[in-house]
N, C-alpha and C positions, 0 to 999 in steps of 0.2 A: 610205665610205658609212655614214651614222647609220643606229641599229636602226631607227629610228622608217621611214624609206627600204624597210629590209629588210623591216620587218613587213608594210609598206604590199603588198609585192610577194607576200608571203607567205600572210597574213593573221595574226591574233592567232591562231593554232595553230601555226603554223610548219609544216605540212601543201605546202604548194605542191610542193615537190619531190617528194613521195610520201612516205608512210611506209615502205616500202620500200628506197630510195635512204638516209632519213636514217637510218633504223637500220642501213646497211650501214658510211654514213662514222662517223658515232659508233662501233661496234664497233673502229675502227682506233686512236682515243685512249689512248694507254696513260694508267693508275693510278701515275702515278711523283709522289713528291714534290717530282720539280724539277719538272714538269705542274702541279702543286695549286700551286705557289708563283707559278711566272707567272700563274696563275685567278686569285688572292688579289689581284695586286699591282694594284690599282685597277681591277680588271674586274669581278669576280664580287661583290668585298666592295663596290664603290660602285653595286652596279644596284639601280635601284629597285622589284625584284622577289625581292630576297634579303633570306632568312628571319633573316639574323647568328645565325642556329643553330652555336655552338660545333663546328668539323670538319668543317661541310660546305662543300661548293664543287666544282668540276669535275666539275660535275652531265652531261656528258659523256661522262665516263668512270667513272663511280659510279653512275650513274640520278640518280632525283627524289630532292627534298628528300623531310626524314623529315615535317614540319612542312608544313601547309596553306599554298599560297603562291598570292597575288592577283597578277596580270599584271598589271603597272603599268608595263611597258618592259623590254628587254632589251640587256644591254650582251655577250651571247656574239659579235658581230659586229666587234667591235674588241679580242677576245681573242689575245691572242699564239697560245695553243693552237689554236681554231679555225681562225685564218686560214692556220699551220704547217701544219692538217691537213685545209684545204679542207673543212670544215663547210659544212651549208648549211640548217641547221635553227635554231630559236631555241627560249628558252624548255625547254632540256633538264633542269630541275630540276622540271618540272610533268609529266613523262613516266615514270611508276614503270615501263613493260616497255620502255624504251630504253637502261639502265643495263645 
């Protein structure tokens, strides 16, 4: 399923499922560097929503970017991590109390 599908179902918050729910599955993402590496590998660094702020990424498992970021689409739906951990939120780099 394209983000663009997911969002549609969602809306551009990524809100649909609760906040509640998506702060519960996000808390389960570990901060490991083999995690940050699969984010990197054409997920996080090719969305059209990411800041290319030098170390961030697995906005998941870190919270929100450090840097103001415009939603312009979201590629967390075809993430290796996400789908490993049954996410169901988008846009987690724009969420500073999810991290």
């Amino acid at each position: 399923m394209r983000s663009e599908e997911i969002e549609g179902s969602f809306g551009s918050t990524g809100y649909g499922v609760g906040v509640e729910r998506r702060a519960k599955r996000m808390g389960k993402v570990k901060n490991t560097e083999e995690n940050f590496k699969l984010c990197m590998s054409g997920n996080c660094s090719t969305c059209p929503s990411f800041s290319k702020k030098a170390g961030e990424g697995l906005f998941c498992a870190r919270g929100a970017s450090k840097v103001s970021v415009e939603k312009r689409g979201c590629n967390c739906p075809e993430c290796p991590v996400w789908i490993e951990n049954e996410l169901s939120g988008m846009y987690y780099c724009t969420e500073p109390d999810m991290g």
